[in-house]
C-alpha positions, -999 to 999 in steps of 0.1 A, spaced: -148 752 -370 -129 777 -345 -160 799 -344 -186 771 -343 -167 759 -311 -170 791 -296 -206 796 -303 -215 759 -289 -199 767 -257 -214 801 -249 -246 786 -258 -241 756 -239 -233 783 -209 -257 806 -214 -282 776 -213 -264 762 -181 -263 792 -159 -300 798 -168 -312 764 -158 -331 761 -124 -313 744 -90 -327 708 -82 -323 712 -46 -301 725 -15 -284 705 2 -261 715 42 -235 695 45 -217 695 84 -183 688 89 -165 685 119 -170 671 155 -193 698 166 -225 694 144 -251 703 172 -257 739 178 -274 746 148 -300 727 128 -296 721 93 -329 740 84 -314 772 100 -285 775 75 -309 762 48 -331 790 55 -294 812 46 -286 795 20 -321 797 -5 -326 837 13 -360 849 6 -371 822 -17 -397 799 -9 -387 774 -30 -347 767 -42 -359 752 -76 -374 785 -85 -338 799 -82 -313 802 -112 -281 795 -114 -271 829 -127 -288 843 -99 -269 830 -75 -242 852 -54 -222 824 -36 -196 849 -19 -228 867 -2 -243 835 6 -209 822 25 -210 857 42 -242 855 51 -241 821 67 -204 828 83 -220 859 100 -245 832 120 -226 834 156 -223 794 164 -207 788 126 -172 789 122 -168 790 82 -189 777 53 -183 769 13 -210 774 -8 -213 760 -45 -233 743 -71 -228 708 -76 -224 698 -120 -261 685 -114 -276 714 -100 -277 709 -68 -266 740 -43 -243 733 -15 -235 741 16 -200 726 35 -209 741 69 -183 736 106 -198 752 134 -182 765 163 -161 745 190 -169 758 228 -143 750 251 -158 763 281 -194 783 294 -190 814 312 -218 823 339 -219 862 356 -241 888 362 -249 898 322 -261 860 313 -242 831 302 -224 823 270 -199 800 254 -158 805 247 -153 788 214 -119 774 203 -101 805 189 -115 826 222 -144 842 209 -179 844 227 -207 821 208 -242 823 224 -257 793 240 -278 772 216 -313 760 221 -307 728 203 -274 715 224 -259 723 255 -222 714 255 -208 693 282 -174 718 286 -158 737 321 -183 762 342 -162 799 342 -169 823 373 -154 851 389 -134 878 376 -136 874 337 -122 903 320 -101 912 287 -72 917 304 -70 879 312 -88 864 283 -58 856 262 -40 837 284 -73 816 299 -86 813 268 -48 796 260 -56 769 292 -88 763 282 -77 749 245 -49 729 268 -78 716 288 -99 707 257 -72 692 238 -61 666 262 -88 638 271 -76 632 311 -85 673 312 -114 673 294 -133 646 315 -114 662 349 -118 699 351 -155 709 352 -153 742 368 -125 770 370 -127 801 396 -107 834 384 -100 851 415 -91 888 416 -55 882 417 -58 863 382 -52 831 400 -74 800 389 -93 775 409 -102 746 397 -132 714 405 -130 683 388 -156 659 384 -152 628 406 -138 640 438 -144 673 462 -106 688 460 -100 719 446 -73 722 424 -52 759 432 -37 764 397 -19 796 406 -16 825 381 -15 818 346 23 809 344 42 773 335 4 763 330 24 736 303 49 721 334 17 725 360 -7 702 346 22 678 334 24 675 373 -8 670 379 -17 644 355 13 628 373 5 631 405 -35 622 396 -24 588 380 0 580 415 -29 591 439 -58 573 424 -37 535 426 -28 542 460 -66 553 467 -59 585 483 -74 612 460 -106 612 486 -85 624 513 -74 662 502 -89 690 503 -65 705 479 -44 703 453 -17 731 452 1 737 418 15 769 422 49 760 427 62 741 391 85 720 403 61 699 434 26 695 438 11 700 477 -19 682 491 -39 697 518 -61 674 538 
């Protein structure tokens, strides 16, 4: 009985991993599902074959397919498997920009962890314009203000635009009025746009946002408005 057991489930296996897949199937996850089509990663996912039913399960390399569709620049991870009714899989989250960075070499995003991600001819994300001095030494940190900015909905609809300048300080548009908002260095960036949000929600019912110029924060513990 023990070895009849064994020899109906290796060749109930061996029958299995030689059957042919149904169909493929991408599945997105996430907020960001725009960048890239589902064709593109299906194109990953079934390699050089023309057809996915004319692929067998036991010649399938999931781990090289996940690497393969993880090394697309605009996907953030991917889980690839085969469904009990044949069907292969693809769980696919793309990457999140935060912000688009415009100089001299071209234009690109800044995803969520603070990596570059190319732009994508499918979408174009609605996220802060970076210009001016741009360099490794700084990315950490702005890359740090930028999640801030794209975590917190008054940000994310105010701040369109930041200016590094060559002292590292940041300068700042927002999207309703002409004031520039001087952020300062990249220090107490936490306490500085605590006061800002504070001093936004006071100025707008008292209908004086339109006046300034702007909008010092430099100094953590006021904000100063030049007209």
């Amino acid at each position: 009985m023990f070895a009849l057991v064994i020899f109906l489930y290796s060749f109930t296996s061996n029958r299995n991993s030689h059957r042919k897949l149904k169909k493929s199937e991408v599945i997105f996850v996430g907020e960001n599902n725009n960048f890239v089509k589902q064709e593109s990663v299906n194109k990953l996912l079934i390699e050089n074959s023309s057809d996915v039913k004319s692929i067998a399960k036991d010649e399938l390399n999931l781990n090289k397919l996940e690497n393969s569709i993880n090394a697309h620049p605009m996907i953030q991870k991917s889980e690839v498997f085969v469904s009990v009714d044949g069907v292969l899989k693809a769980v696919v989250q793309q990457k999140t920009p935060v912000a688009r960075v415009v100089d001299e070499q071209g234009s690109f995003y800044i995803d969520y962890e603070g990596n570059t991600m190319p732009l994508s001819d499918n979408y174009t994300a609605r996220v802060p314009l970076i210009s001016g001095e741009n360099n490794l030494k700084n990315k950490k940190k702005l890359s740090e203000i930028l999640k801030m900015i794209y975590d917190d909905e008054f940000l994310k609809k105010n701040i369109i635009g930041i200016q590094v300048l060559s002292d590292e300080s940041l300068l700042m548009s927002n999207r309703n009025f002409d004031y520039q908002i001087d952020f300062g260095r990249m220090l107490n960036e936490e306490q500085k746009f605590k006061n800002y949000k504070a001093f936004f929600q006071k100025a707008v019912l008292d209908s004086t946002l339109y006046k300034y110029k702007k909008i010092s924060l430099r100094f953590t513990h006021q904000v100063v408005c030049t007209k």
